[in-house]
C-alpha positions, 0 to 999 in steps of 0.5 A: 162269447166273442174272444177278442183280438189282440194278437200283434198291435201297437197299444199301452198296458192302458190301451188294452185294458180299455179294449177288454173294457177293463174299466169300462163297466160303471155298474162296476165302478160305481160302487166303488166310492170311499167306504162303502157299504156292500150287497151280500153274496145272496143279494149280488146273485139273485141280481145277476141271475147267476144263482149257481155261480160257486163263490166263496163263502160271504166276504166283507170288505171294505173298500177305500179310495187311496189319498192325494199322495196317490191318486190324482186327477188323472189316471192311476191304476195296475198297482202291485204291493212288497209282500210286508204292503209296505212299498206300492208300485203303480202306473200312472198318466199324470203330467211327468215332463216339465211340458206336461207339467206347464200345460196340466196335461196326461203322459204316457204310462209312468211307473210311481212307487209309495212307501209307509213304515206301518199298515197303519201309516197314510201312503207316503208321496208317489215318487217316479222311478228313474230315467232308466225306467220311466223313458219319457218317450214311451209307455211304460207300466207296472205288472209286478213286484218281487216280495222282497221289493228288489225285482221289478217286472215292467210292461213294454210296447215293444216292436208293436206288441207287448212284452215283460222286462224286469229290473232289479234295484241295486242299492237306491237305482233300479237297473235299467230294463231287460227283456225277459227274452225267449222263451216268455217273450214272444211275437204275440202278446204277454202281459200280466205277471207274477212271481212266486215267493221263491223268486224261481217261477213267473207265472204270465199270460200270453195269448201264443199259440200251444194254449186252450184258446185265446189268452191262457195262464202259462208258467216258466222256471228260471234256471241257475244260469238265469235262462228261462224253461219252456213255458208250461201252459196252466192247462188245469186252470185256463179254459177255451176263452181268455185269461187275464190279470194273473197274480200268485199271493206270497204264499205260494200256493193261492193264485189270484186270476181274471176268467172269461171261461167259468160262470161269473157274475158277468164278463171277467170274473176274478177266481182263486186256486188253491194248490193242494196235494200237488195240484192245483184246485178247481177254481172258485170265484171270489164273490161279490162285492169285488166281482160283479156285472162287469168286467173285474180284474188285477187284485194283488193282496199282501201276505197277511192276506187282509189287504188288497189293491186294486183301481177303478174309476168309481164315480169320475171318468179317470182311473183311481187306486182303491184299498180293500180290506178283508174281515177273513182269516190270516194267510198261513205263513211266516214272513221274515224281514230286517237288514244285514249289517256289517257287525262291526262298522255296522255298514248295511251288506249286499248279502246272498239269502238262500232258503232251503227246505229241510231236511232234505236241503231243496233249494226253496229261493235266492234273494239279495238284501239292498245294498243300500238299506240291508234290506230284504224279506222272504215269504216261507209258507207254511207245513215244511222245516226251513232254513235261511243262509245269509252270506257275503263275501269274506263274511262268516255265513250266518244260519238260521231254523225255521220249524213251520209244520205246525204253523197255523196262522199269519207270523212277521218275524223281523232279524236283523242280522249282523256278519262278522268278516271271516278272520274276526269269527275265526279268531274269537268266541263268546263265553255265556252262562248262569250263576246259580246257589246251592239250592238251583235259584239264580244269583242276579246283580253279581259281578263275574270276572273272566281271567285269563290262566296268567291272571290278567284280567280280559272281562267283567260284568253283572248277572242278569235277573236270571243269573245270565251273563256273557262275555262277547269277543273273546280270543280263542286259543286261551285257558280261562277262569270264570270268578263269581263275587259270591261268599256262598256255595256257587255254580256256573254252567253255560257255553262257549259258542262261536260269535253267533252263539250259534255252535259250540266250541268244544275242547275249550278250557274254562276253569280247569273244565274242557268244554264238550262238543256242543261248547258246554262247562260246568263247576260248583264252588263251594260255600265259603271258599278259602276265605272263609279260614282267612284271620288276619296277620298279626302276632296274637293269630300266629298260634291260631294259625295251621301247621300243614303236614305233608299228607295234609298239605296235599289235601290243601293243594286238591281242594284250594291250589287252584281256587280263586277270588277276586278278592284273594291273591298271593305273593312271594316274600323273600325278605322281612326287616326292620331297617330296609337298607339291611336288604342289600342292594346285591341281594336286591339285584339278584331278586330283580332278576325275577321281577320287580320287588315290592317294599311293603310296610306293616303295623310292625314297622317290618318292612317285606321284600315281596316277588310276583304280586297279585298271584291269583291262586295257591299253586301259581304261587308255589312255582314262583315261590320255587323260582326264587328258592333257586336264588337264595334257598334261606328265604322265600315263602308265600303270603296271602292277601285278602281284600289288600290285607295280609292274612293268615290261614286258620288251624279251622281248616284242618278240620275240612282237610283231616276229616 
């Protein structure tokens, strides 16, 4: 078989494929009509006389012609797809300067990107890239896309052979194009390329010296600095003739390439290796119907691995871009996508994704969300233990777990992730947990107080159906009380967390409980509470009200001094008369030391002189009550108050504290 030349020649990415006939065999192309129907493998090898040719098993597809957003009457051809196949990039030769527009004729190879929010969605309108790519003087064509949309590599007829640039978007701008350089760049020729899904490897072709003859698949690394290792030639699956048309599926470990060198069907036959046990797998055609007679080349697949892309020229002379749809089964990996806000202004973020393998923390792949969308997507194949980092300056990194051994089929996982500014995460928490009875079931629909040790209130909210609640953004370096609206037996168990809800905060205090180290509290409530002893204040319950002896008393103070309800507070009294203005107005002043006085008016006509209202529990009033003793010694004692009425303690709770 005749290799053919083409070492250092002045020609377009079209212009090459049209000299290895890329497109040139029309028993080929004219099976390529919107929807058709296909030979099976059996037939399409008996009718080239290639019965030994190892495929794989039968593949159905589907074959349709892309629409006028697309194709047009001129030529359309090298397409490549974001991992998600929801962003399309290919070259095209339709009028692109405003004189080629007036006089309807082709242009130079122009790059064209299409976008669609689903795989169920049409294409959207092809629009051009930018000036800073499409130079109007030149060729310029599409070899490949990043998974994550973000890194393009470029095909350039530089100095009178062809070379790999690449470009990188920067929010809605594609940076203009850099050579790729030496080592992957050389005086001979290099063409077709691919990305692995870490981003770290390209994967190209290049007919230099070194190879196994002609053109050969050879793959690079790029280093930290951003230099490129010396080129490896693929020598396990490149043979003594050409290799072309090499692509590396999100995956990482199915390589899609055109070979002159093994048994096919005819000219360029399109193969797959699988990499397996740290090497790579004798390749395997694919079969008809996209192998045939002719020459077969550049299929790019998305990572669910059911559709492909690829151009013909079908039945007309020029060039179109077809979709391929395969009935097989789902790639094995887990592909994750969404954006990366600022949490507060919601500002989409320019953030650092690191992924690395777990547990031994290798490196995998560094990416970066746009800019000016938040977005970004990162393919993890299956069988190892992951973890993602998003990160950006003067922002709290966020992390997450990927657990894939056991994955077993295709997964799109979409987070949306929101970074809180360093000093914002530092300063706050999230209190979260569940409300339960005294038989374990949840209590859903109450209200849950969250105060502070002084009483001040800081939040409120309902239990969801589960019993859940949460309190979001909550200043650290606080003691708090966690209140449940609930007249029976009660527990709250749950976390104080960072405002991920990713790590727990420990040897913080919730209700009298220091949290453990991985931010957990728990406390029980018993039935009824103090309450439930509560009679009202008038003249008739006085004898029915408890006399506390000191033993007793201590008791009290253990089981109920530091209970609470949002209904039950405390005040000091430190006067009672039936005429306010006996009060005095001395004796008034000297009290207002402490804090403002309340007069209260009851059914008795008595009017009280009350300190410190609004006490939330017993033994906060005791300190007050000692305080303003210090003052006047005669007079000053508490008094409780349950949904806004005075009450008094029941001789029924000595039977609790006695026992």
């Amino acid at each position: 078989m005749k290799k053919t030349s083409l070492l250092i020649i002045s020609i377009s990415v079209l212009s090459f494929l049209i000299n290895l006939s890329v497109f040139a065999q029309k028993n080929k192309d004219k099976k390529l009509k919107e929807t058709v129907n296909v030979k099976s493998s059996e037939e399409v090898l008996n009718a080239s006389n290639q019965k030994d040719v190892p495929v794989i098993d039968s593949i159905k597809v589907k074959i349709n012609k892309l629409g006028p957003n697309i194709n047009t009457p001129f030529d359309e051809y090298a397409p490549t797809i974001s991992a998600d196949g929801l962003v399309l990039f290919f070259t095209s030769r339709k009028p692109f300067t405003d004189k080629e527009k007036a006089k309807n004729k082709p242009s130079k190879e122009k790059i064209y990107v299409s976008k669609r929010n689903s795989a169920s969605e049409e294409w959207g309108p092809a629009i051009p890239l930018s000036d800073s790519i499409n130079i109007p003087t030149k060729n310029v064509s599409n070899i490949a896309i990043s998974n994550d949309g973000q890194r393009l590599l470029i095909y350039f007829d530089d100095k009178g052979n062809g070379e790999i640039y690449e470009s990188v978007l920067r929010g809605t701008e594609w940076s203009a194009p850099k050579s790729l350089g030496a080592p992957i760049n050389t005086p001979y020729h290099e063409s077709s390329a691919s990305f692995s899904p870490d981003g770290k490897t390209i994967y190209f072709i290049s007919n230099r010296k070194g190879g196994k003859g002609g053109r050969d698949i050879w793959v690079s690394t790029r280093l930290d600095n951003g230099s490129w290792t010396e080129p490896k030639n693929l020598s396990e699956l490149n043979t003594p003739e050409d290799e072309e048309a090499v692509y590396l599926h999100p995956d990482g470990k199915t390589l899609y390439f055109s070979s002159k060198g093994y048994k096919g069907l005819g000219g360029y036959d399109i193969f797959i290796s699988k990499f397996e046990n740290g090497e790579w797998q004798t390749p395997v055609n694919i079969g008809p119907p996209l192998n045939t007679a002719g020459d077969d080349y550049f299929l790019v697949v998305n990572a669910e691995g059911t559709i492909g892309y690829m151009a013909s020229s079908g039945d007309s002379k020029n060039r179109d871009i077809y979709e391929v749809i395969f009935e097989k089964k789902k790639a094995i990996l887990n592909l994750v996508k969404g954006t990366v806000k600022d949490a507060d202004t919601k500002q989409f973020l320019e953030a650092q994704i690191t992924s690395k393998i777990m547990p031994a923390e290798e490196l995998f792949g560094k990416y970066t969300s746009n800019k000016s969308t938040g977005e970004y997507l990162v393919a993890l194949p299956g069988g190892k233990q992951y973890q993602m980092v998003w990160d950006a300056n003067d922002y709290a990194p966020y992390d997450e777990d990927f657990d894939l051994t056991t994955l077993t089929e295709y997964k799109e996982q979409i987070m949306d992730i929101e970074l809180f500014k360093k000093d914002t995460f530092d300063r706050y928490m999230n209190i979260s947990g569940y409300v339960t009875d005294a038989n374990g079931q949840p209590i859903k629909q109450v209200t849950v107080i969250l105060k502070a040790k002084d009483g001040s209130l800081q939040r409120q909210t309902l239990t969801a159906e589960n019993g859940y609640f949460i309190f979001k953004r909550v200043a650290r370096n606080k003691d708090y009380d966690i209140i449940v609206d609930y007249p029976m037996d009660y527990t709250v168990s749950g976390k104080v967390l960072d405002l991920y809800n990713k790590r727990g905060i420990k040897d913080q205090k919730i209700h009298d409980q220091t949290t453990g180290a991985d931010g957990s509290y728990q406390f029980k409530i018993e039935q009824g509470g103090l309450e439930k002893y509560l009679i009202p204040f008038s003249k008739e319950n006085i004898p029915n009200s408890a006399q506390f002896d000191e033993n007793t008393f201590k008791r009290f103070l253990d089981k109920y001094g530091n209970y609470q309800h949002p209904d039950l507070s405390y005040k000091v009294q430190v006067g009672a008369y039936e005429n306010p203005q006996n009060f005095g107005k001395a004796y008034k002043k000297q009290f207002e030391k402490l804090d403002k006085l309340e007069d209260l008016k009851l059914e008795d006509n008595l009017t009280r002189f009350n300190l410190f209202t609004g006490i939330p529990t017993y033994n906060q009033a005791l300190v007050k009550r000692d305080e303003a003793r210090k003052l006047d010694p005669r007079d000053a004692f508490i008094t409780i108050y349950f949904k806004g009425q005075r009450m008094l303690i029941s001789k029924e709770i000595l039977k609790v504290l006695v026992n």
